[in-house]
N, CA, C, O and CB atoms as a CASP TS submission, in Angstrom:
PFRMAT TS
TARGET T0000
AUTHOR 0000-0000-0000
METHOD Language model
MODEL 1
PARENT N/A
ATOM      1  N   UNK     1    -129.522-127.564  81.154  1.00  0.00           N
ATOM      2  CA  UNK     1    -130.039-127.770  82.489  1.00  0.00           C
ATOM      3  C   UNK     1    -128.967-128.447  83.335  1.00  0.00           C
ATOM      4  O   UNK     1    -128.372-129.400  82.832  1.00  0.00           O
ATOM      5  CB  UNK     1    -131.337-128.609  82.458  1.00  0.00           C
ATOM      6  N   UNK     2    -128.655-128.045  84.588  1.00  0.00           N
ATOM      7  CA  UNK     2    -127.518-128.411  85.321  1.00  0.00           C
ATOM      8  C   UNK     2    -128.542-129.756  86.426  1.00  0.00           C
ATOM      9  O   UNK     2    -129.579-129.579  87.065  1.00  0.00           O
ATOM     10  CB  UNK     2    -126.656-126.721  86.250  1.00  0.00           C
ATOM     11  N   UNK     3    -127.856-130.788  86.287  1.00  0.00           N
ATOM     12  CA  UNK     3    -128.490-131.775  87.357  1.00  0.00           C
ATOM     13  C   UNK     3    -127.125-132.520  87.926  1.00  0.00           C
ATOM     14  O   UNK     3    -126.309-133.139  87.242  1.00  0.00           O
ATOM     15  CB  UNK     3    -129.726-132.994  86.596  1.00  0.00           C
ATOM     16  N   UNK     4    -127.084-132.273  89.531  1.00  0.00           N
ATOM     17  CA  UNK     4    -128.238-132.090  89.895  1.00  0.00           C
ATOM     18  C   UNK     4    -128.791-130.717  90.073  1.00  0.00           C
ATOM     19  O   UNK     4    -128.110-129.708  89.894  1.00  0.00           O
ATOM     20  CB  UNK     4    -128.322-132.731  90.871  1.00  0.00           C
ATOM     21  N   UNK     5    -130.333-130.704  90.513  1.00  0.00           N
ATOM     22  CA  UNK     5    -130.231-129.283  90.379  1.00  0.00           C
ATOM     23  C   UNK     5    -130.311-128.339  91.611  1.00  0.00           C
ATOM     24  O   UNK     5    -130.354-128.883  92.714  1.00  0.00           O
ATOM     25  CB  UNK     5    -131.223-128.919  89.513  1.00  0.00           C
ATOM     26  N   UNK     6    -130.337-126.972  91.541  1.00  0.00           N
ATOM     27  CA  UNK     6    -129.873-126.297  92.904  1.00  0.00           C
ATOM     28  C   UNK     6    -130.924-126.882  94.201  1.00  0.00           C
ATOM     29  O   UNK     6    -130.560-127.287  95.304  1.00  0.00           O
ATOM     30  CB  UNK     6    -130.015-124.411  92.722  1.00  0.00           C
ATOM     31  N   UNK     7    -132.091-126.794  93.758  1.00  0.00           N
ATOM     32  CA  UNK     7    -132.874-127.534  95.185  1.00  0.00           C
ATOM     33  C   UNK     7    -132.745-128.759  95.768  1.00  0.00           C
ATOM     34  O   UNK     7    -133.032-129.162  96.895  1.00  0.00           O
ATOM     35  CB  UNK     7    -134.156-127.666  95.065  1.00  0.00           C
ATOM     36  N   UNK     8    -132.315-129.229  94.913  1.00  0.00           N
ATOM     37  CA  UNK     8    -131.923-130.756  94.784  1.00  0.00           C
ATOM     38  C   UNK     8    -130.662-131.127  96.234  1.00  0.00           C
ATOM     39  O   UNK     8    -130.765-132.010  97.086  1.00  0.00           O
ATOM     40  CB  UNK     8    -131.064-130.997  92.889  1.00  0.00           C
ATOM     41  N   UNK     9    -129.385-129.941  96.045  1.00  0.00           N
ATOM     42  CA  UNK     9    -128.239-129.788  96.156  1.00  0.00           C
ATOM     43  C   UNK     9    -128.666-129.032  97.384  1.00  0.00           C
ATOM     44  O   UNK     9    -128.657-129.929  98.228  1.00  0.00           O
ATOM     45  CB  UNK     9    -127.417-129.262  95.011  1.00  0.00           C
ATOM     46  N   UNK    10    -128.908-128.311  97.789  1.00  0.00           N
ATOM     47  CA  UNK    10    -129.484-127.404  98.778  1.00  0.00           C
ATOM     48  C   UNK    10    -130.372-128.453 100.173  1.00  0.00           C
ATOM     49  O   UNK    10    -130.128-128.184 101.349  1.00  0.00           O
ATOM     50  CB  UNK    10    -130.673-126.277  97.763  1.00  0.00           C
ATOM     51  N   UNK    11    -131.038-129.225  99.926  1.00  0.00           N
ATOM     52  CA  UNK    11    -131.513-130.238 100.671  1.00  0.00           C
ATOM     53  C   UNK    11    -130.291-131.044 101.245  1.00  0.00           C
ATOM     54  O   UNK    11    -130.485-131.711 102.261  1.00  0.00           O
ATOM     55  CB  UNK    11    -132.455-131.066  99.839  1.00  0.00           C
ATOM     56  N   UNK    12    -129.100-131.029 100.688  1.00  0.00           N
ATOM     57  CA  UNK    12    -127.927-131.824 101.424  1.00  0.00           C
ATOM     58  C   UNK    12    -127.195-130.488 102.055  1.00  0.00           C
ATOM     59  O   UNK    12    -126.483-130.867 102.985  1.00  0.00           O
ATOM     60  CB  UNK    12    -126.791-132.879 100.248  1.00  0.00           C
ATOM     61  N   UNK    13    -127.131-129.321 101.914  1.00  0.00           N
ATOM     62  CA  UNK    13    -126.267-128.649 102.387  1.00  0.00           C
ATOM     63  C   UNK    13    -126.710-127.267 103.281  1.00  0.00           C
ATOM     64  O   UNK    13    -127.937-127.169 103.235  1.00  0.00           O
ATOM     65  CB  UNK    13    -125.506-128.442 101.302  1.00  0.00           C
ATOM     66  N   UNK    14    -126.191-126.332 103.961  1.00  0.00           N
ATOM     67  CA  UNK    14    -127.641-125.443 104.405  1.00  0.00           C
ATOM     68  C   UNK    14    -127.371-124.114 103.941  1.00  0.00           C
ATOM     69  O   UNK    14    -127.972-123.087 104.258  1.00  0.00           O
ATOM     70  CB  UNK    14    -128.026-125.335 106.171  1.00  0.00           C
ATOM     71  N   UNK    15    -126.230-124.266 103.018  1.00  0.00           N
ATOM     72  CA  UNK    15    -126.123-122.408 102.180  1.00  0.00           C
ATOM     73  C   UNK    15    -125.702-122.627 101.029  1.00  0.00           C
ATOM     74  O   UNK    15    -124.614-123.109 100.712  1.00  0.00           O
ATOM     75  CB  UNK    15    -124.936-121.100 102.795  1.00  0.00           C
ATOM     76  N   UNK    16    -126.633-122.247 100.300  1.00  0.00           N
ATOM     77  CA  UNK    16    -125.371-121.629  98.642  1.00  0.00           C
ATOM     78  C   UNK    16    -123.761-121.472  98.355  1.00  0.00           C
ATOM     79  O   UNK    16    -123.094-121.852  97.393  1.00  0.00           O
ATOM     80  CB  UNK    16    -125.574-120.018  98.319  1.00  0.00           C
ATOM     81  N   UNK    17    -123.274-120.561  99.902  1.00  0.00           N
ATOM     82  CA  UNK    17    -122.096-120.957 100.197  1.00  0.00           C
ATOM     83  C   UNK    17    -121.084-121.954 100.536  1.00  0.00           C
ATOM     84  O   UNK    17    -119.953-122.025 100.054  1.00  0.00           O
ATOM     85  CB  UNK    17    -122.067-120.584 100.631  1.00  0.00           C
ATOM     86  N   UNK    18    -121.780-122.969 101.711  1.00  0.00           N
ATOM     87  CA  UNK    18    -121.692-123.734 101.923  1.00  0.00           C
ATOM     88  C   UNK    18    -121.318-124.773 100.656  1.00  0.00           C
ATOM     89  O   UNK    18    -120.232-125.344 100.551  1.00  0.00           O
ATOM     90  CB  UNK    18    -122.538-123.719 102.617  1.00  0.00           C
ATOM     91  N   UNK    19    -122.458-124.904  99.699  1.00  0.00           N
ATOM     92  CA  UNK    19    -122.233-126.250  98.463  1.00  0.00           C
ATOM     93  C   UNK    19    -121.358-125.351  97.587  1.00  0.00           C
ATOM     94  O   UNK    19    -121.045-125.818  96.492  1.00  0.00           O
ATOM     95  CB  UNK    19    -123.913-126.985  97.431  1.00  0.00           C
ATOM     96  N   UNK    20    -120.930-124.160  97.901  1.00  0.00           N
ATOM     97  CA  UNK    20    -120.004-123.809  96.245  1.00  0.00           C
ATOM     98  C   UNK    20    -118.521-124.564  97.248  1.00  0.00           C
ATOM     99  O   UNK    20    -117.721-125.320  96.699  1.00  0.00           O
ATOM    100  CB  UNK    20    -119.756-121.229  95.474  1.00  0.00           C
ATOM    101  N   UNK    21    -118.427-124.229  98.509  1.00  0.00           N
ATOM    102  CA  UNK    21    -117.122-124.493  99.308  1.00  0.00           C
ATOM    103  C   UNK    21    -116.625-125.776  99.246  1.00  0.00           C
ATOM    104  O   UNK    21    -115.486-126.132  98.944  1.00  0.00           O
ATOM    105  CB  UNK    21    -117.255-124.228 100.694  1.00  0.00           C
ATOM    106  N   UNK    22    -117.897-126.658  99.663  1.00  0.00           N
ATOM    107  CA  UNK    22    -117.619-127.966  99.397  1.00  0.00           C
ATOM    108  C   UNK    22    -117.660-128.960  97.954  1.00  0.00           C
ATOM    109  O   UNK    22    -116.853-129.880  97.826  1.00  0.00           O
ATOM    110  CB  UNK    22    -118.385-128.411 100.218  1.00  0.00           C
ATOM    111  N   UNK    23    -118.496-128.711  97.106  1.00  0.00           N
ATOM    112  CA  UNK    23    -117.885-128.869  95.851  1.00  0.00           C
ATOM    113  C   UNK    23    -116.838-128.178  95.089  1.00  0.00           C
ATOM    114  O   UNK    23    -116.769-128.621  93.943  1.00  0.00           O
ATOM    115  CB  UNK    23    -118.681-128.838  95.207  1.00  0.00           C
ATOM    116  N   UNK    24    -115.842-127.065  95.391  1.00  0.00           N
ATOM    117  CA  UNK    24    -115.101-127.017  94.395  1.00  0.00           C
ATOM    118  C   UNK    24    -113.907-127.557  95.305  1.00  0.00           C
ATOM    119  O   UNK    24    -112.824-127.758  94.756  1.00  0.00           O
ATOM    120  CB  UNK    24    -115.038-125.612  93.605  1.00  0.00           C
ATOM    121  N   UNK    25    -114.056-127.806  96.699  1.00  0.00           N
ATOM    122  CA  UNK    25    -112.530-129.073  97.547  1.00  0.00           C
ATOM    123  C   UNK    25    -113.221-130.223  97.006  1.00  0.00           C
ATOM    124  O   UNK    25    -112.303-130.975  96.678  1.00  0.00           O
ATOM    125  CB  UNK    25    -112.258-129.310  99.855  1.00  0.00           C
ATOM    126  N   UNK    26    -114.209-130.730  96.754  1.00  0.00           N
ATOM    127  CA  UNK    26    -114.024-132.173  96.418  1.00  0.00           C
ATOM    128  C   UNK    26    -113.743-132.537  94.935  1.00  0.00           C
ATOM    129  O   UNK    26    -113.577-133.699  94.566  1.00  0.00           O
ATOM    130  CB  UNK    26    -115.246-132.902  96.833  1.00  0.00           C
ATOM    131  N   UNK    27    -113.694-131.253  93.954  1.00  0.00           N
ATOM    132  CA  UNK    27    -113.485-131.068  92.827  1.00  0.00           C
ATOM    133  C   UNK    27    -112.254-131.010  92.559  1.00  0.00           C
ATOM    134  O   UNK    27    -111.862-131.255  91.418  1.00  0.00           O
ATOM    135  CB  UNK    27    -114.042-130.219  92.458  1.00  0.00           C
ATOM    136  N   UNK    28    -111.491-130.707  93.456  1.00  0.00           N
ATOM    137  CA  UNK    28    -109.867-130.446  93.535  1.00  0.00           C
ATOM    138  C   UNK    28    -109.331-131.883  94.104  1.00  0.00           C
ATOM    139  O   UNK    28    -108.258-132.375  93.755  1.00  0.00           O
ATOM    140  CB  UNK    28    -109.386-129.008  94.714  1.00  0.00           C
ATOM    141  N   UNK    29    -110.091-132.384  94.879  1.00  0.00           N
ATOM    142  CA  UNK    29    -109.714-133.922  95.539  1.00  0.00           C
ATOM    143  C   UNK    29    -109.804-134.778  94.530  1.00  0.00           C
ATOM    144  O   UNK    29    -109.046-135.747  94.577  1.00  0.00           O
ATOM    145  CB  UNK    29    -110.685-134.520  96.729  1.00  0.00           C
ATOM    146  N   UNK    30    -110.799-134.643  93.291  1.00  0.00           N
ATOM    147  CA  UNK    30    -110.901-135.974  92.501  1.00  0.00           C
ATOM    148  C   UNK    30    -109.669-135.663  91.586  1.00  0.00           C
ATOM    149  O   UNK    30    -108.833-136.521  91.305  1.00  0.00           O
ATOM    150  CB  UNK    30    -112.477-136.277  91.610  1.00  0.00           C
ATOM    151  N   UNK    31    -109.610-134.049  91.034  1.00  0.00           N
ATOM    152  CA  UNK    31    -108.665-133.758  90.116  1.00  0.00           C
ATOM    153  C   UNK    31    -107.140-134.720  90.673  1.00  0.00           C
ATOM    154  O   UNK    31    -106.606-135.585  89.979  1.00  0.00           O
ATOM    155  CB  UNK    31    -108.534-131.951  90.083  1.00  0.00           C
ATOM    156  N   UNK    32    -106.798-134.412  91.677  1.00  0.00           N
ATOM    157  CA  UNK    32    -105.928-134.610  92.593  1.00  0.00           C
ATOM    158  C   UNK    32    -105.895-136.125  92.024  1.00  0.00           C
ATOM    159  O   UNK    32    -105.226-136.516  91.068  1.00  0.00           O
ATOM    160  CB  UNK    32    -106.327-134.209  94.185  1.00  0.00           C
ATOM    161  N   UNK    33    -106.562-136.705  92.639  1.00  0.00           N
ATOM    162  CA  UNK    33    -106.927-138.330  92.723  1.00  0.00           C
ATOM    163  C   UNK    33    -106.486-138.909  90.829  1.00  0.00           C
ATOM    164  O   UNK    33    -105.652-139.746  90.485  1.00  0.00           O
ATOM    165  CB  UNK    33    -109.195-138.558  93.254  1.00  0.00           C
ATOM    166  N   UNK    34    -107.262-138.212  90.104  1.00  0.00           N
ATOM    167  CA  UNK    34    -107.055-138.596  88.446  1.00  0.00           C
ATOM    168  C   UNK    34    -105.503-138.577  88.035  1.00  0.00           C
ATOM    169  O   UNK    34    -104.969-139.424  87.319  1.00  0.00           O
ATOM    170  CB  UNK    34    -107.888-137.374  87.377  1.00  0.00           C
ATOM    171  N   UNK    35    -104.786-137.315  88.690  1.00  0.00           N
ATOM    172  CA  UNK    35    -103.502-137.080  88.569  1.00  0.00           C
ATOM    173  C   UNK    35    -102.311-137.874  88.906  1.00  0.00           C
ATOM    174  O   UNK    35    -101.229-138.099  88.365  1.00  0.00           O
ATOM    175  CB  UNK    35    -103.407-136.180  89.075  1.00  0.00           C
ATOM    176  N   UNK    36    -103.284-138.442  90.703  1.00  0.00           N
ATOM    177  CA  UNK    36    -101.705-139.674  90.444  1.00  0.00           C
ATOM    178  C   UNK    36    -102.212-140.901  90.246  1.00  0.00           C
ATOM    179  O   UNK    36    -101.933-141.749  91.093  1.00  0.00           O
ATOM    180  CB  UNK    36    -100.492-139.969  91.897  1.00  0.00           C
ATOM    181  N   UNK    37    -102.980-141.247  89.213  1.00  0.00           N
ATOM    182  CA  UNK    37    -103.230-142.677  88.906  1.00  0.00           C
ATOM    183  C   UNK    37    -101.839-143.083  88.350  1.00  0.00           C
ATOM    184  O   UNK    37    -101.329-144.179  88.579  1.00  0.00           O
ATOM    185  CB  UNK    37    -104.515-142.940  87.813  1.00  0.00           C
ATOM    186  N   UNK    38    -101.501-142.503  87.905  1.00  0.00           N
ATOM    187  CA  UNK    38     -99.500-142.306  86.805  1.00  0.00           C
ATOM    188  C   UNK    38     -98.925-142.895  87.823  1.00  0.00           C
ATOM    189  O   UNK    38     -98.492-144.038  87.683  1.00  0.00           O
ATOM    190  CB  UNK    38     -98.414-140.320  86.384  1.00  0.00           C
ATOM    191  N   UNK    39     -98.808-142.166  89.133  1.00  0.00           N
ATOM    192  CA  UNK    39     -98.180-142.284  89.828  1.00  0.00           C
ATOM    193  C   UNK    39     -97.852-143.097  90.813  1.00  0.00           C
ATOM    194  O   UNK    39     -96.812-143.012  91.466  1.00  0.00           O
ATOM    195  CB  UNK    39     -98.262-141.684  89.966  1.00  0.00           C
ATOM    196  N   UNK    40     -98.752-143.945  90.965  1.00  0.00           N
ATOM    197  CA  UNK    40     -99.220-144.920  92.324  1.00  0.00           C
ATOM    198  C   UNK    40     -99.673-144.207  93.623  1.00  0.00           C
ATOM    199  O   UNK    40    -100.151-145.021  94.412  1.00  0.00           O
ATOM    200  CB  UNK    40     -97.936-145.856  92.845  1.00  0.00           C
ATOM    201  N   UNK    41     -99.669-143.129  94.015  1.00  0.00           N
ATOM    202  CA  UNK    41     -99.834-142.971  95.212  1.00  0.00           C
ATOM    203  C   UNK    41    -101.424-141.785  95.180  1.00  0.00           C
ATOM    204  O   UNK    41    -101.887-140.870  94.498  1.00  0.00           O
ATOM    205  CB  UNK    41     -98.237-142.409  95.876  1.00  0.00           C
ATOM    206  N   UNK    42    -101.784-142.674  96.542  1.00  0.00           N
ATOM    207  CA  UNK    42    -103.240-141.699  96.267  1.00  0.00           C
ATOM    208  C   UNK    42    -103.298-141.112  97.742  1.00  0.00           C
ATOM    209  O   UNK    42    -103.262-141.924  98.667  1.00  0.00           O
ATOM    210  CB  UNK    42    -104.968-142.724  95.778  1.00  0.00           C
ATOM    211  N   UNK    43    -103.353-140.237  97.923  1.00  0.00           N
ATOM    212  CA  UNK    43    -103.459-139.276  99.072  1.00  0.00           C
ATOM    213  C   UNK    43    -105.167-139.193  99.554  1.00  0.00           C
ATOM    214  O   UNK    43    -105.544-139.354 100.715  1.00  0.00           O
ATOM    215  CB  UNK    43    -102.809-137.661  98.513  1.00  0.00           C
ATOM    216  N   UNK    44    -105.990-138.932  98.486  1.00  0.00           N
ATOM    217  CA  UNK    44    -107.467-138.956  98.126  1.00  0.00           C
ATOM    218  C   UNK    44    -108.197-139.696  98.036  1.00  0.00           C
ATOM    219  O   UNK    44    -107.726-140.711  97.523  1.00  0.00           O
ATOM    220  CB  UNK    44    -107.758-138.646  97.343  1.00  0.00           C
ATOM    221  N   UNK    45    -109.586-139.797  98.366  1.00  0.00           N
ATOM    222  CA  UNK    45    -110.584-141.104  97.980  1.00  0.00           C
ATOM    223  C   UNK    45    -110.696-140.694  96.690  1.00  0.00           C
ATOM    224  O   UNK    45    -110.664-139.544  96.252  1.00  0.00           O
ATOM    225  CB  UNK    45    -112.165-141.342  98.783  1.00  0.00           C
ATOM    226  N   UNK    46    -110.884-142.138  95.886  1.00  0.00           N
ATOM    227  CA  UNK    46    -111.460-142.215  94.292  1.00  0.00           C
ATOM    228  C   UNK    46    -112.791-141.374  94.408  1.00  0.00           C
ATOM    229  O   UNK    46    -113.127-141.151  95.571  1.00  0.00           O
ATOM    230  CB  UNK    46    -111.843-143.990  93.666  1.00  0.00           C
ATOM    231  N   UNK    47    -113.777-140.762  93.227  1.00  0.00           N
ATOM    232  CA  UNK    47    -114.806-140.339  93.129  1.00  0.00           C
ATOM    233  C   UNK    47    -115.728-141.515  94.034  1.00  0.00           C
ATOM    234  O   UNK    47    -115.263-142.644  94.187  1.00  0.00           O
ATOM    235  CB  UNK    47    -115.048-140.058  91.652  1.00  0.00           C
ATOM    236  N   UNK    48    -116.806-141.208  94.498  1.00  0.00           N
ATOM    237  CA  UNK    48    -117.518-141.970  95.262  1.00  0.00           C
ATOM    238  C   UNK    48    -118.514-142.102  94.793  1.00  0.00           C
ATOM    239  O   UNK    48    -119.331-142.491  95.626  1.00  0.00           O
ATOM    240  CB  UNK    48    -117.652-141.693  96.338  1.00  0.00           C
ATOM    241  N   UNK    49    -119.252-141.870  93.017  1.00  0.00           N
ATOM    242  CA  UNK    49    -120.002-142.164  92.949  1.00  0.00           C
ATOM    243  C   UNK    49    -120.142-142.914  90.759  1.00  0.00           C
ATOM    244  O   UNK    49    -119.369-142.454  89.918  1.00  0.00           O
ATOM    245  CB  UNK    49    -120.698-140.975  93.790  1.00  0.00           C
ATOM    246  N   UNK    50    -120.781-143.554  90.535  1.00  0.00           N
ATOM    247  CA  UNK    50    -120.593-143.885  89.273  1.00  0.00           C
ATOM    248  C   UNK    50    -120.970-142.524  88.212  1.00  0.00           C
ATOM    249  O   UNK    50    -122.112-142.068  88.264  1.00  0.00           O
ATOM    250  CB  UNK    50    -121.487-145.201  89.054  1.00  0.00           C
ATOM    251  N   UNK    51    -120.047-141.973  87.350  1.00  0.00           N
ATOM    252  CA  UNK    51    -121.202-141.010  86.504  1.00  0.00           C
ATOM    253  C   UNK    51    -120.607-140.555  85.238  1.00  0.00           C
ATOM    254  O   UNK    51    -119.427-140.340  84.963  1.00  0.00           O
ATOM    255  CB  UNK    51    -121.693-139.564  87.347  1.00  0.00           C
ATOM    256  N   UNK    52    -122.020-140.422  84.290  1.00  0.00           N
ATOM    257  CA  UNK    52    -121.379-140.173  83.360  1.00  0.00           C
ATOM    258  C   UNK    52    -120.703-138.863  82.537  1.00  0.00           C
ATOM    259  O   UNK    52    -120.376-138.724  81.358  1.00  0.00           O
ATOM    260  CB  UNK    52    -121.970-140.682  82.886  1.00  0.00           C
ATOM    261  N   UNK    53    -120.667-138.285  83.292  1.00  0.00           N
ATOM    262  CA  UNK    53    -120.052-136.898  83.408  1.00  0.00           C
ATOM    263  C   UNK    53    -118.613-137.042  83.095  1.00  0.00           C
ATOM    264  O   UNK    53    -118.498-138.245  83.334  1.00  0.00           O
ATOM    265  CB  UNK    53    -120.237-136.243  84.857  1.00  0.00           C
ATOM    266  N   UNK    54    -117.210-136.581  82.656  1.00  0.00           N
ATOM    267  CA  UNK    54    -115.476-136.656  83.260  1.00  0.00           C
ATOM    268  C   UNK    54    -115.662-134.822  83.948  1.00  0.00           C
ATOM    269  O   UNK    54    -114.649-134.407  84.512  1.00  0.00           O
ATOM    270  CB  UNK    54    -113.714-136.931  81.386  1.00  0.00           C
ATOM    271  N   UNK    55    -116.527-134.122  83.903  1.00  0.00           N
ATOM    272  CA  UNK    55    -116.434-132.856  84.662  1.00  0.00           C
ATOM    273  C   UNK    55    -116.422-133.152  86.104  1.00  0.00           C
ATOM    274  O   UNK    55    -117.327-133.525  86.851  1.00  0.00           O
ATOM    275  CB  UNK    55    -117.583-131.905  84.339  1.00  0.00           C
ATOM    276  N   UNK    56    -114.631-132.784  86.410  1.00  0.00           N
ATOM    277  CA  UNK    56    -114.788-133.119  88.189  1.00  0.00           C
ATOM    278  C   UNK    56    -116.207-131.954  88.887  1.00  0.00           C
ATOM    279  O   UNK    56    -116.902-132.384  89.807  1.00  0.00           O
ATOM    280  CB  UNK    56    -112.765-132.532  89.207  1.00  0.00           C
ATOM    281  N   UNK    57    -116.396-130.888  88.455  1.00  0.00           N
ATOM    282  CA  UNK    57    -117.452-130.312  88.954  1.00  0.00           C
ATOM    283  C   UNK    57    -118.855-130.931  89.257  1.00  0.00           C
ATOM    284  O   UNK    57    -119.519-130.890  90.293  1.00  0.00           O
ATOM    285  CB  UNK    57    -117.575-129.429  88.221  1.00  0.00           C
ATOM    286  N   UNK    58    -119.148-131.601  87.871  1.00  0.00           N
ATOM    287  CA  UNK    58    -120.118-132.255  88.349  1.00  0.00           C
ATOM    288  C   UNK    58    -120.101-133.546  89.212  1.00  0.00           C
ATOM    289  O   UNK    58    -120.913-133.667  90.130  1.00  0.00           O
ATOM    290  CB  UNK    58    -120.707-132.421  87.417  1.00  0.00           C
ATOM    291  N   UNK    59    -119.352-134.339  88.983  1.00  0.00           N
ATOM    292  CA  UNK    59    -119.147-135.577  89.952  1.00  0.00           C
ATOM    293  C   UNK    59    -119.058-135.158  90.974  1.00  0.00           C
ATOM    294  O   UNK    59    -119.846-135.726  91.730  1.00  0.00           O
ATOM    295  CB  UNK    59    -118.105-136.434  89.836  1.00  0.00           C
ATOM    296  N   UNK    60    -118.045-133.849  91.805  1.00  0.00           N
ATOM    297  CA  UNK    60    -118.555-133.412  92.875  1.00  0.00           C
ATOM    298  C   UNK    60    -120.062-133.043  93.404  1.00  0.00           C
ATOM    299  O   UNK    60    -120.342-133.397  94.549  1.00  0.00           O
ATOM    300  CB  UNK    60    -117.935-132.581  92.923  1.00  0.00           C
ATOM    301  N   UNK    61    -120.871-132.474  92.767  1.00  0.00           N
ATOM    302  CA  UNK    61    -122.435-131.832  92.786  1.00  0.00           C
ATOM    303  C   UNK    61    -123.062-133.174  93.104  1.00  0.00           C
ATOM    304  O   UNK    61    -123.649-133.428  94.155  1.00  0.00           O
ATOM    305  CB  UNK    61    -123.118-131.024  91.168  1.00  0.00           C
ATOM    306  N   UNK    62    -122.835-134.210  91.843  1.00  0.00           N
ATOM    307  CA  UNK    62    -123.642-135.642  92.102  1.00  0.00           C
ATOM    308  C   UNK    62    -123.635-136.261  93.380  1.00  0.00           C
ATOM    309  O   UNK    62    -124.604-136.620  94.050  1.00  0.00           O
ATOM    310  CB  UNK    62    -123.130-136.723  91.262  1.00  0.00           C
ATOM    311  N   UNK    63    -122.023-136.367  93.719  1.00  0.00           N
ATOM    312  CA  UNK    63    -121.995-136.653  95.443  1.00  0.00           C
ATOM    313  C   UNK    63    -122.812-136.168  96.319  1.00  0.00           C
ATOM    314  O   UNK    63    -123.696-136.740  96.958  1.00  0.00           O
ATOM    315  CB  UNK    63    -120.904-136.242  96.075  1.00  0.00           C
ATOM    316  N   UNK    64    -122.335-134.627  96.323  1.00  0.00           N
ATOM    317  CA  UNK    64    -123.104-134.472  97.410  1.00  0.00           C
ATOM    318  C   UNK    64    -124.814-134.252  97.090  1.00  0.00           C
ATOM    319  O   UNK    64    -125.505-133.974  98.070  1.00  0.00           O
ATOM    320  CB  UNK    64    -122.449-133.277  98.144  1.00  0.00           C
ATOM    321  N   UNK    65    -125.359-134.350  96.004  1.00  0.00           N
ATOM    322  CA  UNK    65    -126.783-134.401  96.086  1.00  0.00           C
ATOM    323  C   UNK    65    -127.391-136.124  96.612  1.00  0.00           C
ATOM    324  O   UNK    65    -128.464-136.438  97.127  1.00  0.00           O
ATOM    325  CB  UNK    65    -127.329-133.906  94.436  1.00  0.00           C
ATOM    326  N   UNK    66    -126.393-136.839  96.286  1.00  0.00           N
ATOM    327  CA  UNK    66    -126.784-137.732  96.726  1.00  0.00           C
ATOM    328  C   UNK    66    -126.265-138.098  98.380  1.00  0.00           C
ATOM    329  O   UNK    66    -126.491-139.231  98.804  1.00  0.00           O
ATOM    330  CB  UNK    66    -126.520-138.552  95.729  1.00  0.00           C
ATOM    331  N   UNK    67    -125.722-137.304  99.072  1.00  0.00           N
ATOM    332  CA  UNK    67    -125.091-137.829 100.468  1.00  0.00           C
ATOM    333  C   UNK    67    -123.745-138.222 100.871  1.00  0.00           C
ATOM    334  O   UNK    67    -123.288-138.521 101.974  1.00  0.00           O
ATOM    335  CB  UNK    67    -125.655-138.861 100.776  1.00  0.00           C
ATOM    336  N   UNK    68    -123.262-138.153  99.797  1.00  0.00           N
ATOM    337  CA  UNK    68    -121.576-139.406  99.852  1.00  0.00           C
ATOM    338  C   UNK    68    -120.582-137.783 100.993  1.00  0.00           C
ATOM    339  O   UNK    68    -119.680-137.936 101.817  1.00  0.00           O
ATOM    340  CB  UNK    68    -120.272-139.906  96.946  1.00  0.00           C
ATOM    341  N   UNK    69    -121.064-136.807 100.669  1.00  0.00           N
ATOM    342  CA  UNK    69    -120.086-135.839 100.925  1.00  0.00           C
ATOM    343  C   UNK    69    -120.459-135.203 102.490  1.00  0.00           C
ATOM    344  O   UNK    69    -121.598-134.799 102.723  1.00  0.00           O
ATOM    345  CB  UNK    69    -120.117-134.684  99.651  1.00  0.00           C
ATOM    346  N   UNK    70    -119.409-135.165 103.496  1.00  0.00           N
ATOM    347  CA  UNK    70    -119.658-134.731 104.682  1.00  0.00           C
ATOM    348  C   UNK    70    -119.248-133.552 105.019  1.00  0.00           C
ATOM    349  O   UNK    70    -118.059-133.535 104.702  1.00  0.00           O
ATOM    350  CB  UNK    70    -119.290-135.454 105.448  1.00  0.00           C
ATOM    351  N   UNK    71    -119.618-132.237 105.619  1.00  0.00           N
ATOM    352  CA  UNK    71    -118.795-131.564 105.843  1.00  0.00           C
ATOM    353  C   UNK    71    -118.838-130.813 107.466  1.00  0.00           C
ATOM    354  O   UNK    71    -119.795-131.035 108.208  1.00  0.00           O
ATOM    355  CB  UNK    71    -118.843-130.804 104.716  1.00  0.00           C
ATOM    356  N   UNK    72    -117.754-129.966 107.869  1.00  0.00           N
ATOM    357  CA  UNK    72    -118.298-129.366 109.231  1.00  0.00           C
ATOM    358  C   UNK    72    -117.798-127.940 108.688  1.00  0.00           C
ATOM    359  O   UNK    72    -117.706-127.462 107.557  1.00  0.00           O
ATOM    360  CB  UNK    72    -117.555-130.021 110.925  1.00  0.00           C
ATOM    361  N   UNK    73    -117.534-127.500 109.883  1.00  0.00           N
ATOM    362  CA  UNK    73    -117.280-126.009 110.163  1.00  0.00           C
ATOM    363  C   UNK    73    -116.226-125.962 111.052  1.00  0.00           C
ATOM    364  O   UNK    73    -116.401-126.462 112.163  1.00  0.00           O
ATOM    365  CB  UNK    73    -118.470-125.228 110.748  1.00  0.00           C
ATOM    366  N   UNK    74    -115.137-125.443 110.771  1.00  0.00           N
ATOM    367  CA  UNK    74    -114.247-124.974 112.071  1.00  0.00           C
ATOM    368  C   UNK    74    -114.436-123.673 112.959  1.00  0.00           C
ATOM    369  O   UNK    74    -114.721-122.547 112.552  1.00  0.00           O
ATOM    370  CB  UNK    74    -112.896-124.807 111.602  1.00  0.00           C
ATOM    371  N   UNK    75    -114.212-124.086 114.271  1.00  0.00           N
ATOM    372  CA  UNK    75    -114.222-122.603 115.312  1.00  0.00           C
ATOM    373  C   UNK    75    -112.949-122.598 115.384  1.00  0.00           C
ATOM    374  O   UNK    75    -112.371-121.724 116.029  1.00  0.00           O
ATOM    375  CB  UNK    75    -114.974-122.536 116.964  1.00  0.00           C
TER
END
């Protein structure tokens, strides 16, 4: 069972499309973020939420079911 789960995830976002777009950039932002702990320099916010997951996929999903994640649309 995937949690959170799609209705769950869908109440923060307003398309299917929409939450695959924005969780797999914030999935790439944490990857990002884990990568230069080595390094000192962080370009990225840390994960924004506590979990016990290490799947950046899901720590992304958790965010945004819970709110932490903002997104728009460009024209």
């Amino acid at each position: 069972m995937i949690h959170p789960g799609i209705d769950e995830l869908l109440e923060t976002v307003d398309s299917r499309y929409a939450l695959v777009i924005v969780a797999a950039k914030r999935a790439r932002q944490i990857n990002n973020y884990h990568q230069q702990l080595g390094e000192g320099t962080f370009d990225v916010p840390p994960p924004l939420i506590e979990s016990r997951s290490k799947n950046y996929l899901t720590m992304a999903l958790e965010e945004t079911a819970q709110g932490k994640i903002e997104y728009g649309y460009k024209r």
